[in-house]
N, C-alpha and C positions, 0 to 999 in steps of 0.2 A: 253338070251339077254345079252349081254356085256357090261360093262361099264367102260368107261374108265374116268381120273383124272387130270385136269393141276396144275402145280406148281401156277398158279395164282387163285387156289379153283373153276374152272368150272367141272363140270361135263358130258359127253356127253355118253348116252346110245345109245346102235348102233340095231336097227333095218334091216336089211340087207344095204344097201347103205344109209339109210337113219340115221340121227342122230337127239337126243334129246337134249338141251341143257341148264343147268342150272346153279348156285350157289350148294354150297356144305353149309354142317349144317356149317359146322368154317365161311365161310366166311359168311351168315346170323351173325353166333354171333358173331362175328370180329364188323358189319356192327351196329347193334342195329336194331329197328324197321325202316323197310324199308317203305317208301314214296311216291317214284316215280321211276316207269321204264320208260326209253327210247327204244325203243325194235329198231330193224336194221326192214330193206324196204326190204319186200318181193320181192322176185325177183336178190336182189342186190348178186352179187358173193364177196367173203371174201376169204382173206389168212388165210392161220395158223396164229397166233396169233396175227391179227389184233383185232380191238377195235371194237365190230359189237355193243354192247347194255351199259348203261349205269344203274347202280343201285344208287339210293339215298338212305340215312336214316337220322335219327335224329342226326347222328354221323361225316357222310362223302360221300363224292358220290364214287362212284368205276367204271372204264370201266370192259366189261364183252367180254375177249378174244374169239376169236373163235378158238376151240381146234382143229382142218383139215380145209385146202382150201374143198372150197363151195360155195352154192348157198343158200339163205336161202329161203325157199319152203311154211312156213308156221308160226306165231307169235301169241303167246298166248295172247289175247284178253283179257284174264279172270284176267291175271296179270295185266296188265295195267288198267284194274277200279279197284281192290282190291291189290293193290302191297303188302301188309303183307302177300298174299301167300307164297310170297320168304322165310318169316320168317316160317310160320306153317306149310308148304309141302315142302322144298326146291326141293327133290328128284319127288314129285308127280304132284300136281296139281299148285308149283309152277313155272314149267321150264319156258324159254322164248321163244325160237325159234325153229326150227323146220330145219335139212339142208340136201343138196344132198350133201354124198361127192364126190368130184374128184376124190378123191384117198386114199381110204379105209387104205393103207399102213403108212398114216399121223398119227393113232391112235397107232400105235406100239412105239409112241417116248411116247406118257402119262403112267403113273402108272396106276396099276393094283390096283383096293380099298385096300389088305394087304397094298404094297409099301405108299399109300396115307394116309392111318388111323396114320401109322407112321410119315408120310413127316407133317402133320396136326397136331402131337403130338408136334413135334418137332419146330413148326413155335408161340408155345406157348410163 
């Protein structure tokens, strides 16, 4: 399973056509104890880096890009009544959405986790 990196700390794991999508650990600890998701409307299609979900914390809110044009297919439930998942799983049991992509070719512009672990050093 592949996973790829935005410059604005999402993360999207690629299941054939399909994608995962979440916060990365820096932007949780960037964020502090998160509060409230706004998750995007199932069904609804998204550009590459538009604004699909919204993160809160004790700190600041942050919109949450969508890493490929999409359709988003399915939203995690589990995060919206417990949002400190984002904080304790960012990678597992916190993602948020769920998308089809258009066009699988949109993930070749994100970093690869080496390029990212560095890009996320450096954003220090």
């Amino acid at each position: 399973m592949t996973i790829k990196y935005t410059p604005d700390h999402e993360w999207i794991k690629l299941d054939g056509d399909i994608g995962t999508v979440g916060i990365t650990h820096h932007a949780q600890d960037a964020l502090g104890d998160v509060v409230f998701v706004d998750l995007p409307e199932v069904g609804k299609t998204y550009a590459q880096k538009d604004a699909a979900a919204v993160v809160e914390s004790v700190k600041a809110a942050a919109d949450v890009y969508m890493p490929a044009n999409g359709e988003v297919l399915e939203v995690n439930e589990a995060l919206r009544d417990d949002p400190s998942l984002a904080n304790s799983d960012p990678l597992g049991a916190g993602w948020f959405f769920k998308l089809k992509l258009a066009n699988p070719a949109d993930l070749n512009t994100l970093m690869d986790e080496t390029s990212y672990t560095t890009y996320a050093a450096d954003a220090h």
